[in-house]
VOGU-3710 file (C-alpha; in Angstrom, 3 decimals, decimal comma):
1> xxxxxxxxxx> -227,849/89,148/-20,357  -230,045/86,175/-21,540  -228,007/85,794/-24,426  -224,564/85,605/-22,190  -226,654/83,380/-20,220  -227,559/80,902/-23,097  -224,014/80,908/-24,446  -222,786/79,238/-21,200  -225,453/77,370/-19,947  -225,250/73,487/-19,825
11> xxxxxxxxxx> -221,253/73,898/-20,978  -219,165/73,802/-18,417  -216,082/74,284/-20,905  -218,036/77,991/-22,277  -217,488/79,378/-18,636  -213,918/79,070/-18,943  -213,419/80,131/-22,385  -211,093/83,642/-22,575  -214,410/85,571/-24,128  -216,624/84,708/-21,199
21> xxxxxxxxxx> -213,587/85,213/-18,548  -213,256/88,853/-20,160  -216,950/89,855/-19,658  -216,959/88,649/-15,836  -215,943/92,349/-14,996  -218,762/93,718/-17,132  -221,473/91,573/-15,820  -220,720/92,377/-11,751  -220,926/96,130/-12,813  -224,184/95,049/-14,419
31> xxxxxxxxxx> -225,552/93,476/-11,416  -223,847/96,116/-8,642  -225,815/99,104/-10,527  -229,300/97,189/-10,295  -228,570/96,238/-7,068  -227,950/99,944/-6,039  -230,926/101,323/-7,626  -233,315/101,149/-4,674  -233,385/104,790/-4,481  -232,761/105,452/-8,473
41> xxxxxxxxxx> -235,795/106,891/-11,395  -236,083/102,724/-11,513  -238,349/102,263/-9,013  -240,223/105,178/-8,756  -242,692/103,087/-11,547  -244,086/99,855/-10,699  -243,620/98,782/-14,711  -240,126/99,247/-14,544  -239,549/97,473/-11,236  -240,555/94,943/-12,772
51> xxxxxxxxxx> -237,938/95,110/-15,429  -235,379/95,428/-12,616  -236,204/92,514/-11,857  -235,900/90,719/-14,836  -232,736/92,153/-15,492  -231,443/91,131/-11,735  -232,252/87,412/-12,115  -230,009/86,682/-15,182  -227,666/88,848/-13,958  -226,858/86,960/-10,494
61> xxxxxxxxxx> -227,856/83,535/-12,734  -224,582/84,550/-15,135  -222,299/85,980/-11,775  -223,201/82,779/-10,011  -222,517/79,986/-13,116  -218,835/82,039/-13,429  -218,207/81,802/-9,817  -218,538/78,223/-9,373  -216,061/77,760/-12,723  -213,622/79,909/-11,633
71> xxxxxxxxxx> -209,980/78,381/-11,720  -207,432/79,308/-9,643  -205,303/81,671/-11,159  -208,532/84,030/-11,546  -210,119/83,296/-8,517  -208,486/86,177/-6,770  -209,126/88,981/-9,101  -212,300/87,971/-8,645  -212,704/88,026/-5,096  -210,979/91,699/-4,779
81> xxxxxxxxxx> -213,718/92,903/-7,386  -216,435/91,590/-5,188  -214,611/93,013/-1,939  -214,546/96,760/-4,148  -218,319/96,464/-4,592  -219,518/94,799/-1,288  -221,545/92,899/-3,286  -222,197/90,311/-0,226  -223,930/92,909/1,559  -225,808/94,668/-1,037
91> xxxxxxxxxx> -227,117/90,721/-1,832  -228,312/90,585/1,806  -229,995/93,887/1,733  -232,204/91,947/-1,188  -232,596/89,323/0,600  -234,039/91,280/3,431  -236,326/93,310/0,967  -237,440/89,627/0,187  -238,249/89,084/3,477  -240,948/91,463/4,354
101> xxxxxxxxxx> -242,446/90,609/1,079  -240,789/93,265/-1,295  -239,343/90,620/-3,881  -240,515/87,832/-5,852  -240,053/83,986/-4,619  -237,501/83,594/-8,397  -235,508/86,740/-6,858  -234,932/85,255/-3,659  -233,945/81,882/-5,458  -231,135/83,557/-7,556
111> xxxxxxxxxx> -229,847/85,879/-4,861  -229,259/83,669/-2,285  -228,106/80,769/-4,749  -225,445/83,511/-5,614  -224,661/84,843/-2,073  -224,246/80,952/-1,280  -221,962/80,835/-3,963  -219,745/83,783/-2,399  -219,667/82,409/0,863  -218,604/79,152/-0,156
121> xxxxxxxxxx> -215,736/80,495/-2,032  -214,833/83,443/0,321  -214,881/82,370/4,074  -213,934/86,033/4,726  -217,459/87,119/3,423  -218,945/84,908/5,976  -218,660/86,938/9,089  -220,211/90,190/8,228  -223,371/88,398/6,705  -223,494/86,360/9,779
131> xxxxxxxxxx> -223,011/89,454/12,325  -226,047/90,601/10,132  -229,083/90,292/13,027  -231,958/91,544/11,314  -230,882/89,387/8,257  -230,392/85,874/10,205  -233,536/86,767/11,814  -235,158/87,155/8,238  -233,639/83,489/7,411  -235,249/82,091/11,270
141> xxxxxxxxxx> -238,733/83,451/9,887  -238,256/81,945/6,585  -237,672/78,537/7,468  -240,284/78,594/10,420  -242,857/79,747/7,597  -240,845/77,478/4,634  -242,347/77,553/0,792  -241,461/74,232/-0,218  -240,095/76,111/-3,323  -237,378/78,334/-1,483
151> xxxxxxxxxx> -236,295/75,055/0,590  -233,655/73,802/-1,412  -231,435/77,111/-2,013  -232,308/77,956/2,051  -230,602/75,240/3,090  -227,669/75,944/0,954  -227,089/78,987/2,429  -227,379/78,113/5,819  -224,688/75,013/4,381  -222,323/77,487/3,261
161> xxxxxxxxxx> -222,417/79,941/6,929  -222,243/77,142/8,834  -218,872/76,376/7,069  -217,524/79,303/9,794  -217,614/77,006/12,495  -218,331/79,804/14,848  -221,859/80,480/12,753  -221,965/76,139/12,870  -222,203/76,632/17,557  -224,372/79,933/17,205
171> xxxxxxxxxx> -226,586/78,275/15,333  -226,575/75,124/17,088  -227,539/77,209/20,350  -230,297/78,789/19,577  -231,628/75,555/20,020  -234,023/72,978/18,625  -236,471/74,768/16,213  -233,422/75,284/13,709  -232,259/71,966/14,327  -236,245/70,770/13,436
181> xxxxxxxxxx> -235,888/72,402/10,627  -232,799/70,546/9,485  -233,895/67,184/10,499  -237,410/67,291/8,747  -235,688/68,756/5,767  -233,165/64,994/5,856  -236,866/63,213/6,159  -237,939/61,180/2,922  -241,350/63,331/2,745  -239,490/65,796/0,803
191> xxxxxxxxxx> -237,892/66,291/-2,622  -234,772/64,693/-3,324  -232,689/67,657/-3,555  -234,115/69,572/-0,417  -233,191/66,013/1,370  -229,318/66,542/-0,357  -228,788/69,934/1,135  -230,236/68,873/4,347  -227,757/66,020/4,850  -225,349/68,530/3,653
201> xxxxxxxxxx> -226,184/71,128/6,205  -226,597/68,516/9,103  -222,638/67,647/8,053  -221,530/70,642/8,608  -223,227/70,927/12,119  -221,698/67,723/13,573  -218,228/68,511/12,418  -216,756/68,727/15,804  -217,515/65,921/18,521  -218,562/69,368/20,592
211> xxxxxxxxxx> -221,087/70,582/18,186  -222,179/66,610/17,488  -222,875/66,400/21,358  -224,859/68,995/21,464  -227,071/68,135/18,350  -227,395/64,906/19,520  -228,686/66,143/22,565  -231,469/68,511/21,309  -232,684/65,945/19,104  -230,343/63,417/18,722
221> xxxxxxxxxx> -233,247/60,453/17,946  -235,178/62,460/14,949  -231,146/62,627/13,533  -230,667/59,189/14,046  -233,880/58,172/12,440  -233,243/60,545/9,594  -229,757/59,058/8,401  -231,154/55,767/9,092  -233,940/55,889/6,849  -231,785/57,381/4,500
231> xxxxxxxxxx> -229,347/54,655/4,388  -231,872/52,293/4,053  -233,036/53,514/0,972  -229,720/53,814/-0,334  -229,108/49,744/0,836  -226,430/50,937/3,555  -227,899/50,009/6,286  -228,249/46,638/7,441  -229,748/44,814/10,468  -228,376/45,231/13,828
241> xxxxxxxxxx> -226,311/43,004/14,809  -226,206/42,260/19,200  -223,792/43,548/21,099  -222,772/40,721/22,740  -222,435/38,816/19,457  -220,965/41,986/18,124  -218,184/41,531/21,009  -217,901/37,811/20,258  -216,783/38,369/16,714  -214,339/40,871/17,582
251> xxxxxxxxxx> -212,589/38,566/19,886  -212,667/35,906/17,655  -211,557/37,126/14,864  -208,800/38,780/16,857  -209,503/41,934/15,686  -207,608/43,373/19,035  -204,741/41,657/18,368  -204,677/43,323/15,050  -205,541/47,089/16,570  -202,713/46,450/18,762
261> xxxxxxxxxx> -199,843/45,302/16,537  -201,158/48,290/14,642  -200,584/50,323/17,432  -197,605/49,266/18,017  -196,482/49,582/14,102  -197,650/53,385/14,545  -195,643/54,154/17,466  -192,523/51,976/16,228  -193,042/54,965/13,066  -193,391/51,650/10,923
271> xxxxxxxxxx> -196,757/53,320/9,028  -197,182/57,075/9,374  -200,934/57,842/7,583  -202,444/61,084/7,484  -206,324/61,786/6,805  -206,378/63,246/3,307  -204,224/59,908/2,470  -206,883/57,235/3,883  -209,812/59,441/3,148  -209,141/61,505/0,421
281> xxxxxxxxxx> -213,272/61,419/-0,859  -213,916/63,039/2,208  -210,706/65,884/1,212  -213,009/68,085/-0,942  -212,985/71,235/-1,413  -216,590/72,075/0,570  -214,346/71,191/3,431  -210,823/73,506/2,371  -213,502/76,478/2,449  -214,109/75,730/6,157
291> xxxxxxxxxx> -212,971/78,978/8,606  -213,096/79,314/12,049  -211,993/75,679/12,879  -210,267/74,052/14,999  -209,050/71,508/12,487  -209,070/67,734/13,751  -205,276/67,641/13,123  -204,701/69,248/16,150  -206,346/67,505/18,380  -206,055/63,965/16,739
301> xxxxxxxxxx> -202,774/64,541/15,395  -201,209/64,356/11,935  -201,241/60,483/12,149  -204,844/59,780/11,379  -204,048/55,484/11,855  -202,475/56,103/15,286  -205,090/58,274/16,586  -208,354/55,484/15,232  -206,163/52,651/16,543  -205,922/54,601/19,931
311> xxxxxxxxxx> -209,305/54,973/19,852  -210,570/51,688/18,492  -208,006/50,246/21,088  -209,862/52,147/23,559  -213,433/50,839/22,413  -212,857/47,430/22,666  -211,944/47,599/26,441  -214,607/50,193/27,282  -216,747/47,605/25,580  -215,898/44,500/26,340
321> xxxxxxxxxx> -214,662/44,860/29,974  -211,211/43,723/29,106  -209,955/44,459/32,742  -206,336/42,933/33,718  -207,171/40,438/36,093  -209,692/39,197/33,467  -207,273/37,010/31,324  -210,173/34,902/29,670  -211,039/37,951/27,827  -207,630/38,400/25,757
331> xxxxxxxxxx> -206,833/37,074/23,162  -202,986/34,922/24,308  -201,374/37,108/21,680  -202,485/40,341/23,443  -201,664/38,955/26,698  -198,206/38,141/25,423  -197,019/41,744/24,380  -199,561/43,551/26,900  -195,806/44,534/28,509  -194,429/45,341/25,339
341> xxxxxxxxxx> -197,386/47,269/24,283  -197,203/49,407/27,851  -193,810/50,614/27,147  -194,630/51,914/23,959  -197,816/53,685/25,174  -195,649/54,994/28,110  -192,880/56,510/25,036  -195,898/59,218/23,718  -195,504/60,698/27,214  -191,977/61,766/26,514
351> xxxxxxxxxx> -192,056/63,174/22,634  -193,876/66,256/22,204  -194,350/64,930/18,514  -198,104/63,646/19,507  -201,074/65,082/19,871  -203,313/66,152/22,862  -205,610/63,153/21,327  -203,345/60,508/20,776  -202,172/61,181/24,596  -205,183/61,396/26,455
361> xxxxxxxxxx> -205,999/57,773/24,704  -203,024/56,390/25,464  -203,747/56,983/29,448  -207,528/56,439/28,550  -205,840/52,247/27,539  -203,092/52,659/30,559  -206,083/53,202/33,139  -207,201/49,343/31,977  -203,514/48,117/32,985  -202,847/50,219/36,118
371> xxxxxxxxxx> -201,433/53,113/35,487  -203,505/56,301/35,758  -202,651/59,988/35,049  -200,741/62,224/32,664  -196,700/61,640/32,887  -194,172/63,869/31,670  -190,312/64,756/31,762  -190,283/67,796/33,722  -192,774/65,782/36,267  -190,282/62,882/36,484
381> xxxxxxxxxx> -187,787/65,239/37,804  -189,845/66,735/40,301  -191,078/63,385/41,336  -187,708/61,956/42,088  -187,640/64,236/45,391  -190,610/62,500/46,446  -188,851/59,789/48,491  -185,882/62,172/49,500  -186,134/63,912/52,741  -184,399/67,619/51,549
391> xxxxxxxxxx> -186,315/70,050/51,345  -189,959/68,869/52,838  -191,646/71,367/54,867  -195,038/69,174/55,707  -195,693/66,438/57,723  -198,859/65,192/56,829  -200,409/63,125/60,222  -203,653/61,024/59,509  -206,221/59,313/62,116  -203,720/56,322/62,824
401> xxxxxxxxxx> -200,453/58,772/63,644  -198,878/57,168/60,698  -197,068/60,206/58,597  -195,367/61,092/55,898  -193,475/64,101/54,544  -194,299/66,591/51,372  -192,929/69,570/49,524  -195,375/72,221/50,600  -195,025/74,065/48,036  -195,677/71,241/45,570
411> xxxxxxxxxx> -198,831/70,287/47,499  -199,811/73,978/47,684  -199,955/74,377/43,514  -200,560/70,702/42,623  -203,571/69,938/45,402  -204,666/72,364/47,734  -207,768/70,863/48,903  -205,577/68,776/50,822  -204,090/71,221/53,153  -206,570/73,195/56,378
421> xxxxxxxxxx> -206,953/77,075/54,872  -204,802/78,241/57,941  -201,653/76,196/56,194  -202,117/77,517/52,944  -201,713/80,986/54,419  -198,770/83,091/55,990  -199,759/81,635/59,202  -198,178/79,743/61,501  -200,254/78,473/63,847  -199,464/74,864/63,289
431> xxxxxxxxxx> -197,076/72,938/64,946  -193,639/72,884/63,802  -191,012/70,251/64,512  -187,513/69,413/63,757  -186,950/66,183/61,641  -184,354/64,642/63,756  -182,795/62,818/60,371  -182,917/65,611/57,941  -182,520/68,672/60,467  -185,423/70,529/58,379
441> xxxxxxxxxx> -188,297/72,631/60,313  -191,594/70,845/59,499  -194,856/72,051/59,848  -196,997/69,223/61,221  -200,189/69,043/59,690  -202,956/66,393/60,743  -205,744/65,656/58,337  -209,101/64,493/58,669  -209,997/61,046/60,348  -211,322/60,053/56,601
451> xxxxxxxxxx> -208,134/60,136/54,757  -206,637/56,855/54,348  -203,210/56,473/54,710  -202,402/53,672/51,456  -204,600/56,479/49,453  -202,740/59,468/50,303  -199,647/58,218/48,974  -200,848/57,076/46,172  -202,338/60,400/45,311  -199,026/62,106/46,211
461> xxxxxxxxxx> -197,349/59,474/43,466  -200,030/61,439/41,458  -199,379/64,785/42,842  -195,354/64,944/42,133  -195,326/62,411/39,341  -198,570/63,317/37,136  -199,381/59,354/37,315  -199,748/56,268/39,567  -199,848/52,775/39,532  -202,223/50,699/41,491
471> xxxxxxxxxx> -204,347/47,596/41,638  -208,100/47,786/41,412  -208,335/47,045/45,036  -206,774/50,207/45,966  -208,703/52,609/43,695  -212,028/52,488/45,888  -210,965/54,683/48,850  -208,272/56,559/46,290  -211,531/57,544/44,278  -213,040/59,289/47,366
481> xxxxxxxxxx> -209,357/61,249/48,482  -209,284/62,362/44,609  -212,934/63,671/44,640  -212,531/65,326/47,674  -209,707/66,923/46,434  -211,217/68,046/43,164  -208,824/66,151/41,023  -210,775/66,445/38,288  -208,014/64,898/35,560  -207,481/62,044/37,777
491> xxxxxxxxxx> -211,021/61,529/38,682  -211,464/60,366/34,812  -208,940/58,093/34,596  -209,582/56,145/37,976  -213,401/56,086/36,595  -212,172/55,147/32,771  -214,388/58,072/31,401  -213,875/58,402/27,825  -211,515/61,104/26,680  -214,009/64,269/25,484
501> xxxxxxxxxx> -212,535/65,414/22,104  -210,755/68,941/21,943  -209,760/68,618/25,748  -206,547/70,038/26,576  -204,097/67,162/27,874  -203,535/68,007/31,497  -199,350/69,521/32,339  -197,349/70,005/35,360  -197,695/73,410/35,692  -195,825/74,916/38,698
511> xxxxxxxxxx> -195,814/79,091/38,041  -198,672/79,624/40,230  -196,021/78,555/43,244  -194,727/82,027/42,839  -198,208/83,832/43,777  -199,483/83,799/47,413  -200,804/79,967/46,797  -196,904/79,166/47,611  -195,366/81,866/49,431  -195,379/80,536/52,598
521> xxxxxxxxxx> -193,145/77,399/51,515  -189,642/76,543/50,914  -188,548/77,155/47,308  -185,629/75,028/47,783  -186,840/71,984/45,417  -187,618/74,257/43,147  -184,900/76,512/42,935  -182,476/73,400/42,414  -184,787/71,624/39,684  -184,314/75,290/37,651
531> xxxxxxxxxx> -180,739/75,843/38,544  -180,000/72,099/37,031  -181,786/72,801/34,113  -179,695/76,113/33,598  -176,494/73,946/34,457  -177,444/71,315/31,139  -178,275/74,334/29,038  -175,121/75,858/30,164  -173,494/72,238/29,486  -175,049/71,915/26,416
541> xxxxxxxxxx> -174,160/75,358/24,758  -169,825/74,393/25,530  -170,253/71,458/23,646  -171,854/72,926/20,878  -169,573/75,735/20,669  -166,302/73,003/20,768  -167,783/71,428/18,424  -168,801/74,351/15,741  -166,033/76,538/17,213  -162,572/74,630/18,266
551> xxxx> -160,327/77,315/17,806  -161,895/78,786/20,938  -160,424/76,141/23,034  -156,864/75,812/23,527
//
């Protein structure tokens, strides 16, 4: 085994030579019948132990240099031989004989080095190591009690779990003595290499902006410090510069003006760049190995320069206060095509071609101009009954007597809190009246003395459009209506809260109208809004069949 080791050490090109590919099969048998011997003639003497262990080391030393220069056409072979011998778990079993002091510091080294190795090229070996309890508990007492020798290799493995990004959350919640651990491993106290793996680790922790959130919250200033100090050493960091100065250069440089004809390009589909194209260092394959995740693509979209436009857009008016009736801020180009740029925010709303990302900037930037909530086709139709008088149900009376009329059903599914319990139910104890211009029953329905008229119809604008428009002077008492109503979506725009990443973008979602929430309302709007839809379908499918099939029209 030391000989097959010397023949392919420090050669990259010997591991893939045909003679050393050939003996791959006889080397795992090797190392699967030491590591089965616990209860074999082997260890029943404590000389020959010894020479199990001598044996073991070069043999997961040789497994571990072939699996890291495996090439793709062999890689899979591979990986079923290693599923046949569940050689993952008999690894871990070592490692746990390692942990109550059974095993020698050199055969922890080479065993985990080599389980590393099979977790980083497997991602389907991850989960049973992981679900492992009395192993990851070994690992927590390792690193709590860390030799300075084992360090480097510990932190791999924990690298190459946290690659699941299920393992990545677990091990982020069991709070802030693993996350120590990580952070003094990134300080410059330590080794060079045990500072690598710990940079490498913390990586794969603040993948998501979920995970990053909650790192940075445990012990967000030790990180901070940490990659600071690092980059200083490496000459990447550089003095802070002010943030008002910071702001000043941006807006004198017109660097808006160039994030918003960029914009603009993105959604014209003048430039279409995806992330492997503008960061393809970052493309490696440490990453491809990654399981469990919810990839960034589908939350930020396949266009990777539309979605960091959005959101640079996005920073530079959470920033810099660039409010509408502020004109001194803007830049006269911006100010020029801030129309021009609306319209083209407003197009995302009706293509299902972008992301939940790329949409929940775009209102994040239309909340700066006016225009607050989530838009969409099917809640343009429904809106369109809003100022027609067929089918409303409601009259909704506030302190002053002035009224207006409402789909109950609509209100009922889109925002209850609005309505007294007794309406929502079967009941009918209020009053009901006879519109003397639409001939429709109404039930009358006053509210409290604290609603404000101009608010409520803004928020039903909101309620059967998904959006609103209004000035800043309005949003005050609109702000109070929406919070009373538990409007949470809304509640973020009209407060500009930055969009939190992986949040689904809100929909008009009306099945819940067919539970008891609206039974006691007219289906009417509804029933005609699905009956049209039916009718273009119907439409639709004639014209298609005259057109693919003529000769079944006279």
């Amino acid at each position: 085994m030391n000989a097959f080791l010397d023949s392919i050490s420090g050669d990259a090109r010997a591991a893939r030579h045909s003679v050393v590919k050939d003996s791959i099969a006889d080397v795992l048998r090797a190392l699967l019948s030491i590591l089965q011997c616990k209860n074999g003639p082997l260890v029943k003497h404590g000389i020959k132990c010894g020479i199990e262990v001598k044996v073991a080391i070069p043999c997961a030393t040789a497994l571990n240099l072939l699996i890291s220069n495996l090439s793709a056409t062999s890689e899979r072979a591979i990986m079923e031989a290693l599923k046949e011998t569940d050689i993952s778990i008999r690894i871990v079993g070592n490692i746990k004989d390692f942990a109550i002091g059974a095993k020698k510091i050199e055969y922890f080294e080479e065993m985990a080095s080599l389980l590393s190795t099979i977790l980083l090229r497997w991602p389907s070996s991850r989960f049973p190591v992981f679900n492992d309890v009395e192993f990851m508990n070994g690992l927590a007492n390792m690193h709590t009690r860390m030799d300075s020798s084992i360090q480097p290799v510990l932190l791999k493995l924990y690298t190459s779990l946290a690659l699941c990004d299920s393992v990545a959350k677990k091990l982020i919640e069991d709070g802030k003595v693993f996350l120590q651990m990580v952070v003094q491993a990134m300080g410059k106290s330590n080794p060079y290499d045990v500072r690598i793996e710990g940079f490498r680790l913390a990586q794969c922790l603040l993948r998501s902006q979920e995970n990053c959130l909650k790192v940075v919250d445990l012990c967000g200033e030790a990180l901070v410090d940490a990659i600071d100090c690092g980059m200083r050493e490496t000459g990447l960091s550089s003095n802070k510069m002010g943030t008002t100065m910071y702001h000043g250069c941006i807006i004198e440089s017109k660097g808006i003006k160039a994030v918003v004809l960029l914009v603009q390009r993105c959604l014209s589909n003048d430039i279409h760049v995806e992330r492997p194209d503008v960061a393809s260092h970052l493309h490696s394959t440490f990453h491809e190995r990654s399981c469990c995740w919810i990839g960034k693509e589908d939350w930020e979209g396949s266009d990777v320069l539309l979605f960091y436009g959005l959101w640079s857009l996005a920073e530079f008016l959470h920033q810099c206060g660039l409010l509408q009736d502020n004109p001194r801020q803007f830049t006269r180009e911006v100010t020029n095509i801030k129309a021009q740029l609306v319209s083209k925010l407003n197009e995302t709303f009706s293509s299902t071609s972008f992301s939940p990302g790329v949409k929940w900037y775009v209102s994040y930037i239309l909340s700066y101009f006016g225009f607050y909530g989530f838009p969409n086709e099917f809640a343009k139709r429904i809106g369109e009954s809003l100022n027609k008088e067929e089918y409303k149900d409601l009259r909704l009376i506030v302190a002053n007597e002035d009224s207006v009329s409402v789909h109950g059903v609509i209100l009922a599914v889109r925002c209850p809190s609005l309505l007294p319990p007794e309406v929502l139910s079967s009941s009918k104890s209020s009053k009901e009246v006879t519109d003397k211009f639409a001939g429709e029953t109404m039930r009358e329905v006053r509210l409290s003395s604290r609603v404000d008229y101009e608010a409520l119809l803004l928020l039903l604008e909101y309620v059967y459009l998904g959006c609103l428009h209004a000035g800043e002077e309005a949003l005050k008492k609109l702000k109070i209506l929406a919070k009373r109503c538990n409007l949470q979506p809304l509640l973020r725009m009209l407060y500009r809260q930055c969009p939190k990443w992986g949040t689904l973008f809100p929909s008009l979602n009306l099945t819940s109208s067919l539970d008891s929430a609206g039974s006691c309302f007219s289906y009417g709007l509804l029933l005609d809004q699905i009956l049209l839809d039916i009718l273009r379908l119907h439409v639709i499918g004639v014209i298609l069949c005259f057109l693919f099939h003529p000769c079944l029209f006279p």
